[in-house]
VEXDREN-2710 file (C-alpha; in Angstrom, 1 decimal):
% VEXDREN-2710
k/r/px/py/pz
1/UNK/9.1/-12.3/-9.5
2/UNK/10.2/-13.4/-13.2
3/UNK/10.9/-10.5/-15.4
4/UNK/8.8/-8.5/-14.0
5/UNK/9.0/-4.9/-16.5
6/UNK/12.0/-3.9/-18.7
7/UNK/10.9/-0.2/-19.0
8/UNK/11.1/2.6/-16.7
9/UNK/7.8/3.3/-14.7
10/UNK/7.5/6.8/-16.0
11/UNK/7.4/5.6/-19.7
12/UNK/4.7/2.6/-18.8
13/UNK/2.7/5.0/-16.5
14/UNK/2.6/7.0/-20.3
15/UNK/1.1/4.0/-21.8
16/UNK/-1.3/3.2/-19.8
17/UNK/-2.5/7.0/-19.7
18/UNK/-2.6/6.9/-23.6
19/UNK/-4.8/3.4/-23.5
20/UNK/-7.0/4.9/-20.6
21/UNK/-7.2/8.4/-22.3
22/UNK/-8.4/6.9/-25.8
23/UNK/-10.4/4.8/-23.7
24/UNK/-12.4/8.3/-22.6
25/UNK/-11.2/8.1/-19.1
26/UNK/-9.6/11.0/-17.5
27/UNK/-6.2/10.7/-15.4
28/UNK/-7.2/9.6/-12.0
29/UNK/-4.5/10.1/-9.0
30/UNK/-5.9/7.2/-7.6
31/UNK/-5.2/4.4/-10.7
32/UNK/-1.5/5.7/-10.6
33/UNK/-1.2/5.1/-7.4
34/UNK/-2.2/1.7/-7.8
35/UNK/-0.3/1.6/-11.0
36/UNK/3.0/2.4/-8.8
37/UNK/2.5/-0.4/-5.8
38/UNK/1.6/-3.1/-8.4
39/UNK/5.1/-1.9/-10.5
40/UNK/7.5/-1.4/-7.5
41/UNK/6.4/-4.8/-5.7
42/UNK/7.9/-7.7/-5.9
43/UNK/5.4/-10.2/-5.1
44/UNK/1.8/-10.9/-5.4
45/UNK/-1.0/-8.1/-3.7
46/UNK/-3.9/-8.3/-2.3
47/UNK/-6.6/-5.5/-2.7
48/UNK/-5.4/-4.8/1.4
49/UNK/-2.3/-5.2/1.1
50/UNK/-2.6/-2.5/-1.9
51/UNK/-4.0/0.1/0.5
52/UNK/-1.6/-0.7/3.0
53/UNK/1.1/0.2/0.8
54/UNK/-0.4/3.3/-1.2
55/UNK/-0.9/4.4/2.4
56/UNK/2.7/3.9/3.3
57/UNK/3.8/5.7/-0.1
58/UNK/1.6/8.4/-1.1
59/UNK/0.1/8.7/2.9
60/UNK/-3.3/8.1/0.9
61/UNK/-5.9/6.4/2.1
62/UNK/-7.9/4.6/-0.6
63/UNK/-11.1/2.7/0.3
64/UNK/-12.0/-0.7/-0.3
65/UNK/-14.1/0.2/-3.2
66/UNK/-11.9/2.8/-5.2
67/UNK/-9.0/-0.2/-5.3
68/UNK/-11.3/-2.8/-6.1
69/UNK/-13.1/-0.8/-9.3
70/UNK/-9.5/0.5/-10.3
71/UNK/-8.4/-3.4/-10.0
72/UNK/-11.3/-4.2/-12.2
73/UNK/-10.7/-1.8/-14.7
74/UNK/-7.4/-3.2/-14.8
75/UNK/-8.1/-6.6/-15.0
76/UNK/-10.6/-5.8/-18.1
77/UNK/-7.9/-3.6/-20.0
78/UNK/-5.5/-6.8/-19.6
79/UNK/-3.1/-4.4/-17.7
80/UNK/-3.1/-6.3/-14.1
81/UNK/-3.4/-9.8/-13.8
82/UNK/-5.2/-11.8/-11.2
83/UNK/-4.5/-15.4/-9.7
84/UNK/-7.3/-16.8/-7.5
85/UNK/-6.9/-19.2/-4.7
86/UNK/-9.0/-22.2/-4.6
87/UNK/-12.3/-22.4/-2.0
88/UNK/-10.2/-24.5/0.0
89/UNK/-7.9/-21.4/0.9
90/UNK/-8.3/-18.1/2.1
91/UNK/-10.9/-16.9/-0.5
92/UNK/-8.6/-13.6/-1.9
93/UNK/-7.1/-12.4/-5.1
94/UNK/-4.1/-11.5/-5.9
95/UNK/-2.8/-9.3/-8.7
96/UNK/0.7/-8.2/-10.7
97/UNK/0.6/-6.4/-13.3
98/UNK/0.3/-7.8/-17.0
99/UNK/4.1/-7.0/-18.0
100/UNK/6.1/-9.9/-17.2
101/UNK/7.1/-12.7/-19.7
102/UNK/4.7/-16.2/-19.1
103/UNK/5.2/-18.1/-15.9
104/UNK/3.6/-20.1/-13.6
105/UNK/3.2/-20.5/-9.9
106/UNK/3.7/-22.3/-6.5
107/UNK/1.4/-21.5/-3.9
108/UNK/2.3/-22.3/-0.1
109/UNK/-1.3/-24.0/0.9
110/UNK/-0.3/-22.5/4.6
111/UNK/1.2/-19.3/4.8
112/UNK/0.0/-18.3/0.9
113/UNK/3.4/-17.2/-0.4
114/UNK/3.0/-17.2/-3.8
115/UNK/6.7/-18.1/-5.7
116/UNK/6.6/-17.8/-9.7
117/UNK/8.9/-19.7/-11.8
118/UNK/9.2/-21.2/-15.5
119/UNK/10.7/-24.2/-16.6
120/UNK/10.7/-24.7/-20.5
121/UNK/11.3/-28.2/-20.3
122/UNK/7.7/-28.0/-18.9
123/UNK/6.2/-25.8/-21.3
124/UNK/7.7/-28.4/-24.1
125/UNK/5.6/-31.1/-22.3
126/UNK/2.5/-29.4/-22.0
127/UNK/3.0/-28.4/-26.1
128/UNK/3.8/-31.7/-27.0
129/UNK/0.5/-33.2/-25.0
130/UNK/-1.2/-30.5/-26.5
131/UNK/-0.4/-31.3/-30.3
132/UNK/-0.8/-35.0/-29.7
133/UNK/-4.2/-34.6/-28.7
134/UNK/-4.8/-32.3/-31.9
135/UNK/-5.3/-29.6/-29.6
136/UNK/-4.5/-25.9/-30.3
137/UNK/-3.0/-24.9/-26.8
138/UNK/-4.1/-20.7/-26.4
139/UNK/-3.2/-20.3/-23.4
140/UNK/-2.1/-21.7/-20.1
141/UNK/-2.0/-21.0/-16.4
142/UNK/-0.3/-23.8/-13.9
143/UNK/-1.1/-23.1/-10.1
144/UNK/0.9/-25.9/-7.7
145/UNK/0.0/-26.0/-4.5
146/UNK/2.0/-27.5/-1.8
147/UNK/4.1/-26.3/1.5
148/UNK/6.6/-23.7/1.3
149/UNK/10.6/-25.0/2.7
150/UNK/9.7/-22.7/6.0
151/UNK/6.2/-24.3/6.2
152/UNK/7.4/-28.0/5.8
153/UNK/9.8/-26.7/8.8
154/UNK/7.3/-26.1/11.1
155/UNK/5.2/-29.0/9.9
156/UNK/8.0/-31.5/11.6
END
């Protein structure tokens, strides 16, 4: 993943505390669990694939449910973000958390790996369309879809 976080878990976990806490939520085991997965991983999680590793880590097992709602919460508080596969593909979120400089993504339409990158020649190109269309650009998410080198392999 692309930049993922530049500051120590311990002092991010603290942040996220102090937004919850002002918030009026209490500290929840639970969201720092979550919290730690999502920060140590270096790829895109499912909400299974977050129970499978807070499992492995903490020997905790988390239900459907509790990871979904702390997921939410997230997703609300801009502190995870989620990238959606089309209908057409297995019908699952993933999620990373919100700390990583922009980028966008190339999704494997077989095996789902997920590979982020960012090219500014191609933010430059989407800017420039942008202004000649008199447009003011907010924001931006590019999803590519295509076949991963070790799908294409298997493909032949």
């Amino acid at each position: 993943m692309i930049n993922k976080i530049t500051i120590a878990f311990g002092f991010f976990l603290e942040k996220v505390e102090f937004t919850l806490k002002s918030l009026g939520f209490n500290h929840s085991q639970n969201r720092t669990f979550v919290l730690h997965v999502l920060y140590h991983c270096d790829k895109h999680l499912n909400v299974n694939d977050i129970m499978q590793k807070i499992d492995e880590t903490f020997s905790c097992k988390l239900s459907q449910t509790t990871v979904y709602n702390i997921i939410n919460l997230f997703e609300k508080l801009q502190i995870v973000n989620s990238l959606s596969l089309p209908n057409d593909m297995e019908k699952q979120k993933f999620y990373e958390l919100n700390a990583s400089y922009h980028h966008d993504h190339l999704i494997c339409k077989k095996c789902y790996k997920i590979v982020e990158f960012y090219d500014a020649n191609l933010e430059h190109l989407q800017d420039s369309f942008c202004a000649k269309q008199n447009f003011l650009l907010l924001s931006h998410s590019l999803l590519l879809f295509g076949l991963c080198e070790e799908c294409q392999k298997i493909e032949q």
